[in-house]
Every structure is written in C-alpha cells, then in structure tokens.
N, C-alpha and C positions, 0 to 999 in steps of 0.2 A: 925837172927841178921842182923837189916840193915845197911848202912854206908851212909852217906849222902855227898854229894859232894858238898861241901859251897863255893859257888862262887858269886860274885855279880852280876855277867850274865854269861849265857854257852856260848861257841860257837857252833856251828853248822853247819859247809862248809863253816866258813867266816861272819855267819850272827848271832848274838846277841839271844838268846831267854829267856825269864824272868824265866822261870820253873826249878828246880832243880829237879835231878833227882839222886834218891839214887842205891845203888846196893843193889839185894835182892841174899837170899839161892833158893834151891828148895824147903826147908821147909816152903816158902810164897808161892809155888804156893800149895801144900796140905792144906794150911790154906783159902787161898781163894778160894779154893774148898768148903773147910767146910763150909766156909758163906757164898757162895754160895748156898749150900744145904739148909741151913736155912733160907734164904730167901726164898727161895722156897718155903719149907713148912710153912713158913707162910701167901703166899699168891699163892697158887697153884691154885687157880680156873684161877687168874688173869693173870697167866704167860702161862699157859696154852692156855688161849681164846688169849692169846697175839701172842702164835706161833703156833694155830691149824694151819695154812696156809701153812707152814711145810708138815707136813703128808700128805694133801687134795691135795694141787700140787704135791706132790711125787704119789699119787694116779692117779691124774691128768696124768703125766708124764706118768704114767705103760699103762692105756689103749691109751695112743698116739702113744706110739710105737706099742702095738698088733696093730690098726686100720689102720695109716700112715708110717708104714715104719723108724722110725727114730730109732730104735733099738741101732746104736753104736751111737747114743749121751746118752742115758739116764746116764750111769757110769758121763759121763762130766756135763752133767747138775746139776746130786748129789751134786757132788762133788765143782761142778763151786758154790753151793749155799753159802759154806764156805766164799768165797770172799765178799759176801753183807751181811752175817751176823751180822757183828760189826753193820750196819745203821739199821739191822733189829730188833737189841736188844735194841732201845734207848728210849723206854718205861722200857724195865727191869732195864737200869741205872738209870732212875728215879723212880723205886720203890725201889731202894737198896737205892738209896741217902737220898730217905724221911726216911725208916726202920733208918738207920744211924744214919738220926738227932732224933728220936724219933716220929717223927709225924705219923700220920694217912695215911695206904696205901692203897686205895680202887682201884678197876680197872680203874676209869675215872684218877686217878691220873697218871696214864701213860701218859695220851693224854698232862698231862702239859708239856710234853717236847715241843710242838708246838709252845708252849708258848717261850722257851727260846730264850735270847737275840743274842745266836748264833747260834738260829738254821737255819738259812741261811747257816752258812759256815760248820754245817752239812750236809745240801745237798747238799752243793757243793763237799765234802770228798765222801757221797753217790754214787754220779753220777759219778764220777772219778773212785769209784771200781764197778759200774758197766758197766762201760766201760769196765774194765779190764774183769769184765764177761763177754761182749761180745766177746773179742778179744778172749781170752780162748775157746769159742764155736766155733769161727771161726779156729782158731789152732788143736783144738781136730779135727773139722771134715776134716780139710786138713792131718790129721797124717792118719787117716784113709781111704779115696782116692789114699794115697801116698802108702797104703800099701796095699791096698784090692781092690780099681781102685771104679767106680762110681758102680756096682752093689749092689743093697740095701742085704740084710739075709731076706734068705726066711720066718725062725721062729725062734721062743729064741731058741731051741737047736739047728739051723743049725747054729746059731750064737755063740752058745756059743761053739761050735765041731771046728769054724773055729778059735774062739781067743785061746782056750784051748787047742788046740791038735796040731799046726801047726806052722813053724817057723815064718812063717808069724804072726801070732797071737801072738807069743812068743815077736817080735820085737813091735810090737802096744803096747804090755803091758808095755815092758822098755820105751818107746821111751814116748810115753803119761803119764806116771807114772814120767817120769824123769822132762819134758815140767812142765806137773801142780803141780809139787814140786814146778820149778820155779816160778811161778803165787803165789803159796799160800807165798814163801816166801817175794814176794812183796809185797803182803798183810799186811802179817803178821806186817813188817815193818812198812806200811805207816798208818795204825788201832789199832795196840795193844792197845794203850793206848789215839788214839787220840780223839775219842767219848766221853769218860767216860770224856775228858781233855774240851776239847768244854764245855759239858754238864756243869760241876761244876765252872769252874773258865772263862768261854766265853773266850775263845782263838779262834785266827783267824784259817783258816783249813791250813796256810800256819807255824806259829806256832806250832798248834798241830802234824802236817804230821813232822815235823825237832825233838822235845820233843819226838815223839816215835820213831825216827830215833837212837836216841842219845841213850834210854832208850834198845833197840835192841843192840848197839855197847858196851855200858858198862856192858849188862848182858848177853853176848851171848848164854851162857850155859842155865841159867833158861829159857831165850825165846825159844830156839832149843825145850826145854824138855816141854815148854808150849805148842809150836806147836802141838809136837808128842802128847800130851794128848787129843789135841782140836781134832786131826785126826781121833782121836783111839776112844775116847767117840763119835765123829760122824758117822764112819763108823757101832760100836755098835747101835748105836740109829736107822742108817736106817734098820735093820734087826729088826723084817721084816716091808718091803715096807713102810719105811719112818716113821713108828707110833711111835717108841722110838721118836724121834725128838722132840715130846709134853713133855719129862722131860728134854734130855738131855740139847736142847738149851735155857732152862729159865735157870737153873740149871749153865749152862757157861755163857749166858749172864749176871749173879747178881757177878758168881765168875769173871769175866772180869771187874764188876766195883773195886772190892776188889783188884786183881791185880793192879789197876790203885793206887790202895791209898797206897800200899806198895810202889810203883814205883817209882810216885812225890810227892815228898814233898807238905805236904797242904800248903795252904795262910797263910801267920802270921796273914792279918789281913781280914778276910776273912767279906764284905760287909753285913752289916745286909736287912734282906728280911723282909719287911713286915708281920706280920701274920694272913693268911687269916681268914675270918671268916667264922665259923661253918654253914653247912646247915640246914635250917632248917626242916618244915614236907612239904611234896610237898604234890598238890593236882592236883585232875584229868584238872582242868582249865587249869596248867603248860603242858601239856603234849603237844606237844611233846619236848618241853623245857627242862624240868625234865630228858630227855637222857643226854640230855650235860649240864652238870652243871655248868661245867667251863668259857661256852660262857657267861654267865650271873657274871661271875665275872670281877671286874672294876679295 
C-alpha cells in the first residue's frame, strides 16, 4: 500500500522540486523484485550481453592481481563496482520502460537511451559516482598502507593468513567494511531513483540527485532494507569470480526501474512520443548499417 504525498512542489534543502514522491512498504520492494525477474526472462539474452562486462572484468581483476601485485584492492574494486552500477544499468531501464509501455524490446533498444533528451545530465550523475569510485579506491588502499604499511602479499593465502588470522587484518576488515558502508550509502542516496527519473520524465541531474534525496528520507526503512538486498544479491552473484553478476545485475537493474515507479509518482500528463516506425527486411547492401538501426532513424 502506497501513500502519496500531494503537494504542489516538495521542498528539498530550501529548493522547489516538481516530483512527488510517495511512501512505499517492504512489500514494493519484493514486488519489484518480481518484475524485475520478469523482465528478465523475457529478454535475457539482451540483459545479459548488456552486463557480460561484469564477470569478464571480474575475470579481468583475478589474473591482475595473481600477475601485478594488487591483491588488497580486488575486495574494493568488487565492491567499488556497486557505486556505477545505477549508470551502468541504463540500457536495462529502457527495456523495462518499453516492456511497460507495451512495445517491442530487442537488444538495439537499449542503445535508445543515447538518444534521450537527458542524457547528458545522465553522464553527468555518471561521472560524479564515478568519482566517487575513485575516491573509494584511493580510501580503500590508504586503509590498507595504514594498517599493513607499503609491503605488497606475497600470495592469495599469504594474504588471506594476514587479513584472517591477525588483529591487524581483523581491524582492515571493520575499518574498510565500516568506510565503504559509508560510500555505498552516498550512493545509494544520490541513484536510487535518479536514472530511472532522468530517463522517463528528463529531469536535470540536480533535480533528480534532491527527488532521490527526499525519496531516501521519507522511506528510510524500505531504502536501508533495499540496500542490504542489493549487497546481499551482489556479494551472491560474485561467487564465483564475478559470473553470477550476468543474472543478478539485469535482474536489479529492471527491478530498480520498478522501484522507481512505486517511488514517484508518474506524470498526469505524461508528453505523447512519436511512434517509430517498424523495420523493415535488411539486405546485405546495408551492412554494416543494419548493426545500428537506430542511427538511421530521423
């Protein structure tokens, strides 16, 4: 059961924003799990090839550290990926949007988000949490310096003897586990809902970042207990070495658009779109055209 909070602007630290934003149960976020899943399986080759990149850099990551030495980042870089996720799912918001409206979801349909009229002040939201990823890497590996001094781990189990068995190791665990709490909850704040928000109703990224500000403070509880899911379904997913990642994050990225539409309130009167027209049979002459079909729409 939702409650909607009818105002004719919210405020937001003093500043006006046009978005209503309702209060949801826990019982919305099990629900947009569900449709989540379903979107899924209705287009899983497509969500898939959307986040192999996922698993292959997690692959990536594993022989970086056997070959260079970087062994105490990999936990942080995992983990750091949670922060750019929201910008890395915004192909999967627009296959939930079209599934939505009724329309047709093929894989090039992702790339229409390129297209949208805000997606500028998407990458600019983008670039900001991956900012935030870098600061993070650079945090993670000063906690580790601070505790272990500049000497690299000779091997995963000499590294894994020194974080697991020793006080020293004990403290890296609280102390970094405590830090990238804090990271993810900045995240969590300034993305939950502000992709999905961009993407459907083109709000500015200063807009959207205050809308999921507000939509965090009114629903503290269901966000807290959304975090811990998003954690929990991602630490599952890397086991093992990153491959779960190819169901789990389409899987949360469609259920993240769904969250969104419990969240705020839709448009009353939501702008009529043009409707494209159907492709037709391609021929070998088109090619290499015929990849991107969307570039050839006017």
């Amino acid at each position: 059961m939702t409650t909607v909070f009818a105002r004719p602007k919210l405020q937001v630290f003093g500043v006006s924003t046009p978005f209503v934003v309702r209060k949801i149960s826990l019982s919305d976020l099990g629900n947009a799990l569900r449709l989540g899943w379903e979107d899924f399986n209705a287009v899983p080759t497509h969500a898939i090839v959307l986040c192999v990149i996922y698993p292959v850099l997690g692959l990536v990551l594993f022989r970086l550290v056997i070959g260079y030495s970087v062994l105490p980042l990999l936990f942080p870089l995992a983990a750091g990926f949670t922060l750019i996720g929201p910008f890395a799912a915004l192909g999967l918001y627009e296959l939930s949007r079209r599934r939505e409206r009724g329309e047709q979801a093929a894989a090039w349909d992702a790339m229409q988000v390129l297209r949208a009229p805000s997606f500028g002040a998407m990458l600019e939201l983008g670039v900001l949490l991956l900012v935030l990823f870098g600061v993070w890497i650079g945090a993670a590996n000063a906690i580790y310096v601070a505790t272990f001094g500049h000497a690299p781990a000779a091997s995963i189990p000499d590294f894994a003897t020194r974080v697991l068995t020793t006080p020293e190791g004990w403290s890296l665990i609280i102390v970094g586990c405590g830090v990238g709490f804090l990271f993810a909850v900045v995240a969590l704040c300034v993305s939950v809902v502000s992709f999905p928000l961009m993407l459907d109703r083109h709000a500015t990224a200063i807009d959207a970042i205050r809308t999921s500000l507000r939509a965090v403070r009114e629903n503290p509880v269901p966000m807290a207990a959304w975090g811990l899911v998003v954690a929990a379904l991602l630490a599952i997913g890397s086991l093992p070495f990153f491959v779960g990642l190819a169901v789990v994050l389409p899987v949360l990225g469609h259920a993240t658009w769904h969250l969104y539409r419990k969240v705020v309130e839709p448009d009353p009167n939501p702008p009529e779109e043009q409707p494209r027209p159907p492709i037709g049979h391609r021929y070998a002459a088109d090619f290499p055209a015929s990849l991107f079909p969307w570039s050839r729409e006017r």
